[in-house]
Phi, psi and omega in degrees: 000126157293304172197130155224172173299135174221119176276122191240133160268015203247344188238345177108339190202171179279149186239156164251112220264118166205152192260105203240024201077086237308296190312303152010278141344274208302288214278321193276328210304308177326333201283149182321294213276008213231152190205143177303103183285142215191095208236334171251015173104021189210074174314134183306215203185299201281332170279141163214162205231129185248125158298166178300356180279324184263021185226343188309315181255161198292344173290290196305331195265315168339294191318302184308306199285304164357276171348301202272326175286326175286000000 
């Protein structure tokens, strides 16, 4: 899996789930829009969870999907 939908109920909205890597992680996580996937108290590392701010226009989601095949 690369990237998929995830409805979180603890934040309100669909988040876009994508699997970018560790080094990745590290660079992507600062961003606003970007949030720690964290489904048992422990966040993945190689995952991160996108709000809808940071997927909304078609470059963004571009960007994510991109991220994620690579």
């Amino acid at each position: 899996m690369c990237c998929d939908t995830h409805i979180d109920k603890k934040y309100g909205d669909s988040l876009l789930m994508a699997k970018i890597g560790v080094e990745a992680y590290g660079r992507e996580i600062s961003k606003e829009e970007c949030l720690p996937m964290d489904f048992k108290g422990r966040p993945m590392k190689s995952y991160i969870f996108i709000t809808p701010k940071g997927f909304d226009l078609d470059n963004d989601l571009d960007y994510w999907i991109t991220k994620s095949i690579h």
